[in-house]
KOLBATI-489449 format. One line per field, with one value per residue: residue in three letters; chain; z, x, y of N, C-alpha, C, O in turn. Coordinates in steps of 0.2 Angstrom, whole numbers, plus 5000, padded with zeros to 4 digits. Layout:
// residues N
residu c(Ala; ...)
chaine c(A; ...)
n.pz c(Z; ...)
n.px c(X; ...)
n.py c(Y; ...)
ca.pz c(Z; ...)
ca.px c(X; ...)
ca.py c(Y; ...)
c.pz c(Z; ...)
c.px c(X; ...)
c.py c(Y; ...)
o.pz c(Z; ...)
o.px c(X; ...)
o.py c(Y; ...)
//
This chain:
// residues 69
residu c(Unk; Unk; Unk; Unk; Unk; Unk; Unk; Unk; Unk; Unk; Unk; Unk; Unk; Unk; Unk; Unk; Unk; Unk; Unk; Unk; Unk; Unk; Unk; Unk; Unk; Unk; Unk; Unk; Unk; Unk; Unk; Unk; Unk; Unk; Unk; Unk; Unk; Unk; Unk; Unk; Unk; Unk; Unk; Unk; Unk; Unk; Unk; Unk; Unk; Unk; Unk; Unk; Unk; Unk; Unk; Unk; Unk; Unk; Unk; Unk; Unk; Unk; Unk; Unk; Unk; Unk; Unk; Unk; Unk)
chaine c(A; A; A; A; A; A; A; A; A; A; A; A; A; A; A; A; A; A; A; A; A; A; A; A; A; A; A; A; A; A; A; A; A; A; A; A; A; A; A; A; A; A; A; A; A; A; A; A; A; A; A; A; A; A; A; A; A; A; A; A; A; A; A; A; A; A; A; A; A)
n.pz c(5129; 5126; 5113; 5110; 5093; 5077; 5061; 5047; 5030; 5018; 5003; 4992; 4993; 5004; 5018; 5034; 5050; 5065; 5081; 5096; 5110; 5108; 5101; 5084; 5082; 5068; 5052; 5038; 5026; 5010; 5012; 5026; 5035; 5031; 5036; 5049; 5054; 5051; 5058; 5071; 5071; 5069; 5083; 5092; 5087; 5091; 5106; 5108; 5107; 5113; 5127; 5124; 5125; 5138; 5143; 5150; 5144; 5135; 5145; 5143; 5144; 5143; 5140; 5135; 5126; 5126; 5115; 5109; 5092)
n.px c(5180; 5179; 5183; 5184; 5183; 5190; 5181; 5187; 5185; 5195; 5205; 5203; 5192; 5192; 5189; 5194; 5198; 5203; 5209; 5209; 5216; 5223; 5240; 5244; 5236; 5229; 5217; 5209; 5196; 5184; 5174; 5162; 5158; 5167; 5179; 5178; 5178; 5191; 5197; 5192; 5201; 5214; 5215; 5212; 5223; 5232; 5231; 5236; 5250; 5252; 5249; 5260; 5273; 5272; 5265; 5255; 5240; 5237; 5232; 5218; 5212; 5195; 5187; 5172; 5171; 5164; 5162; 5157; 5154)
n.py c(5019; 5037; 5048; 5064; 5069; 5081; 5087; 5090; 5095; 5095; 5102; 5094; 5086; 5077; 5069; 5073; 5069; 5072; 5067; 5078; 5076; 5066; 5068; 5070; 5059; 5058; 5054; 5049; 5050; 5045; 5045; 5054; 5044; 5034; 5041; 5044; 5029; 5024; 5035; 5030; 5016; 5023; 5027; 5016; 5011; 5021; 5019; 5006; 5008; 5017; 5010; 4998; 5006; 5009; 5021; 5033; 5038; 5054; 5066; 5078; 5092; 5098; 5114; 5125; 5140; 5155; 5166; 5182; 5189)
ca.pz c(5130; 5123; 5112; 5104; 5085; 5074; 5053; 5041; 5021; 5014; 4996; 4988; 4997; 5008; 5025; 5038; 5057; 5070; 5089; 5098; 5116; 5105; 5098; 5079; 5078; 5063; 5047; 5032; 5021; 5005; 5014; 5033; 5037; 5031; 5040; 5055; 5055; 5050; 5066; 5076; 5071; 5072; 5090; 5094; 5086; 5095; 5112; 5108; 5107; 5122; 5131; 5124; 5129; 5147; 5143; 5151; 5140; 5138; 5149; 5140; 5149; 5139; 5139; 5128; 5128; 5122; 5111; 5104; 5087)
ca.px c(5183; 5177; 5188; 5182; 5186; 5187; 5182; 5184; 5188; 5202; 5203; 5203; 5183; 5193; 5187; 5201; 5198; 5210; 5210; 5214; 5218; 5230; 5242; 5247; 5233; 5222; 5216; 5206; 5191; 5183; 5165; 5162; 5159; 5173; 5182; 5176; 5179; 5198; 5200; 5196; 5208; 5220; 5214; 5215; 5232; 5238; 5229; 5239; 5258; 5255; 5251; 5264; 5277; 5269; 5265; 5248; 5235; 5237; 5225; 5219; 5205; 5190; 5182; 5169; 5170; 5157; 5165; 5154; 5157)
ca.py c(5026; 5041; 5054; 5070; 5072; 5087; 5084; 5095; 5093; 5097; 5105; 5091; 5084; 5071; 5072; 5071; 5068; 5072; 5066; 5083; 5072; 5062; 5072; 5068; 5058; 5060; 5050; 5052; 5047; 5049; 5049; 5055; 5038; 5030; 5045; 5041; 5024; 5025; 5037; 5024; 5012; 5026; 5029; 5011; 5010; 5026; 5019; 5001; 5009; 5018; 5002; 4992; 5008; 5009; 5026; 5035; 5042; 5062; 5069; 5084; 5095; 5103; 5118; 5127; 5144; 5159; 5174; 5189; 5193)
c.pz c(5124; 5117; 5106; 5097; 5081; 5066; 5050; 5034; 5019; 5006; 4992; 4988; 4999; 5016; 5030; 5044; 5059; 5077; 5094; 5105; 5112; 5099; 5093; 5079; 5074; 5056; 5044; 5030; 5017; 5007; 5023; 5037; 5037; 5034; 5046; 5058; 5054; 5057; 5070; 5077; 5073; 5081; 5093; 5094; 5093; 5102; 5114; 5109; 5112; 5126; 5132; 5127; 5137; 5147; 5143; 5143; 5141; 5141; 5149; 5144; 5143; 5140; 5134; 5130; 5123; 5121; 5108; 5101; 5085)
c.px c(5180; 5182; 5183; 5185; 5184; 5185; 5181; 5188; 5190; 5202; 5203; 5195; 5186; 5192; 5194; 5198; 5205; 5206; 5214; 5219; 5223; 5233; 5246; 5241; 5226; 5222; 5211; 5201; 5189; 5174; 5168; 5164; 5162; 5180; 5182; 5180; 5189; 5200; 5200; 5197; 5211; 5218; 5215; 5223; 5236; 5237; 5234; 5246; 5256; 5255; 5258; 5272; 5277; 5270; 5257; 5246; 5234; 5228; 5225; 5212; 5202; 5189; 5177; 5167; 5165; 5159; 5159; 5154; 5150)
c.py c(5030; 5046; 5059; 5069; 5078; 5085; 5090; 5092; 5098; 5102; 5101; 5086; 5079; 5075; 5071; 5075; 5068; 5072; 5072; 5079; 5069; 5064; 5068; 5061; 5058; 5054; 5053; 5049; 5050; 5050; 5051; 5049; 5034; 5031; 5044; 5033; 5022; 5029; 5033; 5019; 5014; 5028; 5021; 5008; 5013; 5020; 5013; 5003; 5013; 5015; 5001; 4996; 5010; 5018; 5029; 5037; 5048; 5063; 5076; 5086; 5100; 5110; 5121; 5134; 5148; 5165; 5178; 5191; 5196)
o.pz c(5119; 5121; 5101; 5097; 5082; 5065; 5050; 5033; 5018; 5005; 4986; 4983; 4997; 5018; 5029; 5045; 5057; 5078; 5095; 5105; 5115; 5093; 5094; 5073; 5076; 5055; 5045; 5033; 5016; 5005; 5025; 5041; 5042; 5035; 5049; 5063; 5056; 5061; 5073; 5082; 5078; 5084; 5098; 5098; 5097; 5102; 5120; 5114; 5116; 5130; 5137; 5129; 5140; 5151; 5138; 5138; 5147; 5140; 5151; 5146; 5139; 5145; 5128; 5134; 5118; 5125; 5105; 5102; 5080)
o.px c(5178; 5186; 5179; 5192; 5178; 5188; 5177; 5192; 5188; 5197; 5202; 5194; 5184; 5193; 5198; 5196; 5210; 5202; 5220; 5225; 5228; 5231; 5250; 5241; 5221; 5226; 5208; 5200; 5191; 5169; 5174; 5168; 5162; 5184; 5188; 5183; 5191; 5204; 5205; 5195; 5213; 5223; 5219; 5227; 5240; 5241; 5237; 5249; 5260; 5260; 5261; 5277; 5282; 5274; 5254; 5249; 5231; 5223; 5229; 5208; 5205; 5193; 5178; 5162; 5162; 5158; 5155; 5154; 5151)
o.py c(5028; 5048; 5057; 5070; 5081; 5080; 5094; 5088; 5103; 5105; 5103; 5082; 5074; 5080; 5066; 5081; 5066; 5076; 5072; 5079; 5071; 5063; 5063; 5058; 5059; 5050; 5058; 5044; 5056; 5053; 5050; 5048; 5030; 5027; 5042; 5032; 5017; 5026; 5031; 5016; 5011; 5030; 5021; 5004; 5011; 5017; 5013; 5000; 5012; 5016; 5001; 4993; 5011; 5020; 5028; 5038; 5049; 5061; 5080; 5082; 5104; 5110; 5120; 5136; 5145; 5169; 5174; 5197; 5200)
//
């Protein structure tokens, strides 16, 4: 499976991912890469306790829109 993530760094230079589709999940790193990899565990985590509750995987819909500033 696929899931979108967002990263930005914090004020202190840790990077922190969040899974928008999977609400509340996010995690941290002190490189990109370690950010990354920490997500998805937490993305495997989250994906395991929804199983083990017999509860779907939110189905969130994209788009990408285009403003004019």
């Amino acid at each position: 499976m696929r899931f979108r993530v967002i990263i930005e760094v914090d004020e202190d230079g840790m990077f922190v991912v969040q899974c928008p589709s999977l609400p509340g999940c996010i995690s941290q790193g002190r490189t990109k890469e370690e950010a990354l990899k920490n997500i998805k565990d937490a993305i495997k985590g989250y994906l395991e306790s929804l199983k083990k509750h017999d509860e779907p995987i939110p189905d969130i819909e994209e788009e990408v829109v285009e403003v004019i500033a």
